[in-house]
Legacy VTK file of the C-alpha trace (Angstrom):
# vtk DataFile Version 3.0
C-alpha trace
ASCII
DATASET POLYDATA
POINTS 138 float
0.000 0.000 0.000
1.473 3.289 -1.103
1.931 5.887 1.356
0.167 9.170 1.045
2.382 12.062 0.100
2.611 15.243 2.730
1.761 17.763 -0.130
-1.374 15.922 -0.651
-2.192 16.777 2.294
-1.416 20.116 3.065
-2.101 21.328 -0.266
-5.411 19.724 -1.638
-6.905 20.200 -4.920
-9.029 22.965 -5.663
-12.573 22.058 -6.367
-12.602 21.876 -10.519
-16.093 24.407 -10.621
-15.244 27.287 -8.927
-16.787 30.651 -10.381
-14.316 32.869 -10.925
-16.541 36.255 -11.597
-17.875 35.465 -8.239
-14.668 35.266 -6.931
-13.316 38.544 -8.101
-16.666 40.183 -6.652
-16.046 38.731 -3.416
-12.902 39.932 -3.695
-13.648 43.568 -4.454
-16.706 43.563 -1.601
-13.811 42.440 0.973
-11.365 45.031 -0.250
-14.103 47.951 -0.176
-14.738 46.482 3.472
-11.310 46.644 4.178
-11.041 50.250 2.533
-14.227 51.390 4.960
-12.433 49.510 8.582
-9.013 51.858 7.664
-11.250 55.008 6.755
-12.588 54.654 9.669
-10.041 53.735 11.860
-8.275 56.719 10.345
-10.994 59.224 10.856
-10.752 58.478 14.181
-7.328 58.565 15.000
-7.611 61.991 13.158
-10.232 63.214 15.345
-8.638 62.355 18.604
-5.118 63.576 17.548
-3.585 67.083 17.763
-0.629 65.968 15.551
-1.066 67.415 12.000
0.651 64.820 10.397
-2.374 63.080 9.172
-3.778 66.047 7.997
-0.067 67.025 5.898
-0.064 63.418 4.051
-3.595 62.143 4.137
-3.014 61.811 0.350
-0.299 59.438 0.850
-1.930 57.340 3.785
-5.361 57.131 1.411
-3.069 55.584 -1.099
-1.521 53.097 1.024
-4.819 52.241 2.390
-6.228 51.570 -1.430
-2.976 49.481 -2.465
-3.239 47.359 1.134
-7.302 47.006 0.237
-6.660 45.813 -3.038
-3.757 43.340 -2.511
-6.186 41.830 0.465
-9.166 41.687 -1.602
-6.668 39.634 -4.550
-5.397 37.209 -1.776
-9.018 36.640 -0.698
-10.215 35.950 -4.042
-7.469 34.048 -5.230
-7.511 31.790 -2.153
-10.915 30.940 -2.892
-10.273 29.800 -6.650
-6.562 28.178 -5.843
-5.530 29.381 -9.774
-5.238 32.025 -12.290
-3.859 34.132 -9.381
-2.473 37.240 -11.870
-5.771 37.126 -13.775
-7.943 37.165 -10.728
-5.853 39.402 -8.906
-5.459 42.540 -11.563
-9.370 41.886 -12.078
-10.254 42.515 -8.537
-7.743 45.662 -8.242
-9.393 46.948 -11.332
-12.902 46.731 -10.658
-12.232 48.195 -7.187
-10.467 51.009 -9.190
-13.634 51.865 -11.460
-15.763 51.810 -8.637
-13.922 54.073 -6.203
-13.531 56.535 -9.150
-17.300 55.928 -10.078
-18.417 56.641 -6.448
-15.773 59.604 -6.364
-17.655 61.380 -9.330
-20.235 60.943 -7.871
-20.128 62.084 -4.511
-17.523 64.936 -5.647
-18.522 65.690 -9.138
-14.566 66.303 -10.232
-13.647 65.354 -13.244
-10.713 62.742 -13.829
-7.809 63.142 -16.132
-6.808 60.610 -18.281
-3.329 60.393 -16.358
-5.199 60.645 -12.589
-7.333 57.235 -14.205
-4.129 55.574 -15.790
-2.002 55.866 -12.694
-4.626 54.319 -10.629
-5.420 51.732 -12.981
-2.180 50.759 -13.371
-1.524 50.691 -9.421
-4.443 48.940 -8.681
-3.644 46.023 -11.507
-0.140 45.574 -9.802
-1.350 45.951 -6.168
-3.869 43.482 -7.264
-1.505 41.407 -9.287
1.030 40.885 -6.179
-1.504 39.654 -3.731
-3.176 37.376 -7.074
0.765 36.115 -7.263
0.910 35.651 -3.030
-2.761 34.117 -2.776
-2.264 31.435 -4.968
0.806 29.992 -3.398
-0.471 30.126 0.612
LINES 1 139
138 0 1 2 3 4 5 6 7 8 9 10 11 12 13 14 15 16 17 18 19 20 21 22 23 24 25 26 27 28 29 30 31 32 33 34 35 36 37 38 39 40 41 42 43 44 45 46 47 48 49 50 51 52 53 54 55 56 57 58 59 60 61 62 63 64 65 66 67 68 69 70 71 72 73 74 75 76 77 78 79 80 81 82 83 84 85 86 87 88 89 90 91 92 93 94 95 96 97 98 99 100 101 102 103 104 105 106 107 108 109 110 111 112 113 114 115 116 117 118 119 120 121 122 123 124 125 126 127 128 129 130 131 132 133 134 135 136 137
């Protein structure tokens, strides 16, 4: 009788009908939840601080907390489909992209340059390529 091998084990196969469009909107709800915890957590720490140094780089600090929403939201999704982790990843950074710029003319009726929507395209589809790339292989 043939011995089972430890990767077996530890690593099992991923279920062969696994929706992947479901996925990557599971993936972007989890990031925008993520997104809203930080927000608030930051608004907070905002509020009860006299330091102005949230208020000096709160541009910076929103970015970080988009590129840390997005890579979470990838290694959700792609943990939930075991495959296609750069596909799946760059899909969930991107449709989190078009939606916080959809709900961002909407709420502040700006409009966007064409460099403004490539630069956060392009971050989010890297963000969300990195934790595709990192959720596949935990």
């Amino acid at each position: 009788m043939a011995k089972a091998s430890h990767r077996t084990k530890k690593h099992p196969q991923a279920p062969q009908n696994i929706n992947i469009t479901m996925a990557i909107f599971k993936g972007v709800a989890f990031s925008i939840a993520i997104s809203l915890i930080l927000a608030v957590g930051l608004s907070i720490v905002s509020l009860l601080s006299d330091s102005g140094f949230i208020d000096n780089h709160l541009e910076y600090i929103m970015v970080a907390v988009t590129m840390v929403s997005i890579f979470a939201g990838s290694v959700y999704a792609t943990k939930q489909t075991a495959a296609k982790g750069l596909l799946v990843g760059c899909a969930v950074g991107l449709v989190y992209v078009l939606f916080s710029i959809g709900v961002g003319i909407e709420l502040g009726h700006e409009q966007v340059s064409w460099l403004m929507l490539g630069n956060k395209l392009a971050a989010g589809s890297l963000a969300g390529a990195l934790g595709g790339f990192i959720g596949v292989n935990l």
